[in-house]
C-alpha positions as a printed Julia matrix, in Angstrom:
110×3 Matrix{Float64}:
 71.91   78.03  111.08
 71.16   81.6   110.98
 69.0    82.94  107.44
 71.2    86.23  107.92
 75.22   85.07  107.96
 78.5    86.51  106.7
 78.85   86.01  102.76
 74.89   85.91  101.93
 73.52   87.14   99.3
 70.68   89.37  100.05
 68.05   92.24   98.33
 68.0    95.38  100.01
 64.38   96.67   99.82
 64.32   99.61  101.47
 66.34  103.14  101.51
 68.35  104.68   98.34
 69.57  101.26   97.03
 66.0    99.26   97.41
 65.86   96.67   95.1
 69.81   96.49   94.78
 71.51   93.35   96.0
 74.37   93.21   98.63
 76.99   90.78  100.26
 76.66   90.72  104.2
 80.2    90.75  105.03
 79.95   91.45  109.15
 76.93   90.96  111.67
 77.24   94.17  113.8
 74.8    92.48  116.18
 70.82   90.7   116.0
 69.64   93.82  114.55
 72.39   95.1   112.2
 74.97   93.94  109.56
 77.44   95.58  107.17
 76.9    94.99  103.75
 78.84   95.63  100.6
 77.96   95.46   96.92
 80.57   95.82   95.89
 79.86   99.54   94.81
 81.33   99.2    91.43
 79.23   96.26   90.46
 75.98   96.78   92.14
 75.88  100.14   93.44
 75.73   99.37   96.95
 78.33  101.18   99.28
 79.64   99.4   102.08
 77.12  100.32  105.07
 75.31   99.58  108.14
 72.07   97.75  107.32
 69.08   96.94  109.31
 68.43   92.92  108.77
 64.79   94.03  108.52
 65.46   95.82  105.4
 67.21   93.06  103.58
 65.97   89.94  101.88
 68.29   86.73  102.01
 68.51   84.95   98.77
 69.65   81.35   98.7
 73.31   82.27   97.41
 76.08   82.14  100.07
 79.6    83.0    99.54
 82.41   81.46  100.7
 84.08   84.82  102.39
 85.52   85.82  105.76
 84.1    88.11  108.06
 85.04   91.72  107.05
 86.15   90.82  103.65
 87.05   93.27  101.48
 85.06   94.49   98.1
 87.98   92.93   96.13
 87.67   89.49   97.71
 83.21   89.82   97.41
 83.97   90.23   93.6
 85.87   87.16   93.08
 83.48   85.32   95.13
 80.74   86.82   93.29
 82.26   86.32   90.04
 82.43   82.44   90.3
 78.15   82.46   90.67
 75.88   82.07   88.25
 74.61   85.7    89.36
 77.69   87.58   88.23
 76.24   87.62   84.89
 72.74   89.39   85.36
 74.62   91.79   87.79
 76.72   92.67   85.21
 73.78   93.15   83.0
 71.83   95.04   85.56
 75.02   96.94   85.72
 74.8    98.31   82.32
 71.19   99.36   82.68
 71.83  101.49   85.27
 74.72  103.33   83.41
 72.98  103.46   80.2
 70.3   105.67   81.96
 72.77  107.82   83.11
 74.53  108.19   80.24
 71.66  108.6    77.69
 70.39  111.13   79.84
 73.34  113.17   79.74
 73.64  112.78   76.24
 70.36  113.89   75.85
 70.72  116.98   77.1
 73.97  117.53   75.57
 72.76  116.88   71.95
 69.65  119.28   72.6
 72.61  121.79   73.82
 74.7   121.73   70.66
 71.39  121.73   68.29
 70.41  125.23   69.46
């Protein structure tokens, strides 16, 4: 059994989305999969990943190689991770957002 298979659920902890977790949906080959997010959820674009930049997590999802983002989602939502994805989720777009706000409040105050 191989720690790094189609439908794991893994942390990537290095590049832009370090710290973000990802589906490995296709092994490319020993040294590189493709991983998805999904985007929408996590914030992880489907991509070429170096294994040695991810970190399998004991969740595996019941998927088939090359799935698509639609059919990671439904997997994902029947774990008990769904829900602090979703929550992580909202943290990230509340930064955005209040930041933006922010700077639109200071904006109409002048």
């Amino acid at each position: 059994m191989a720690v790094i298979e189609v439908g794991r659920v893994c942390r990537k902890i290095a590049g832009r989305e370090a710290g973000r977790l990802c589906v490995v949906v296709r092994i490319i080959d020993d040294n590189f999969v493709e991983v998805t997010g999904p985007k929408e959820l996590t914030g992880v674009r489907r991509r070429r990943s170096n294994v040695k930049h991810l970190v399998p997590l004991p969740v595996k999802l019941e998927i088939s190689e090359g799935a698509g983002d639609d059919e990671v989602l439904e997997a994902l939502k029947n774990t008990d991770l769904y829900p602090k994805l979703l929550e992580e989720k909202e943290k990230r777009e509340g930064k955005g957002k209040k930041g933006k706000k922010s700077a639109e409040e200071s904006e109409g105050t002048a």
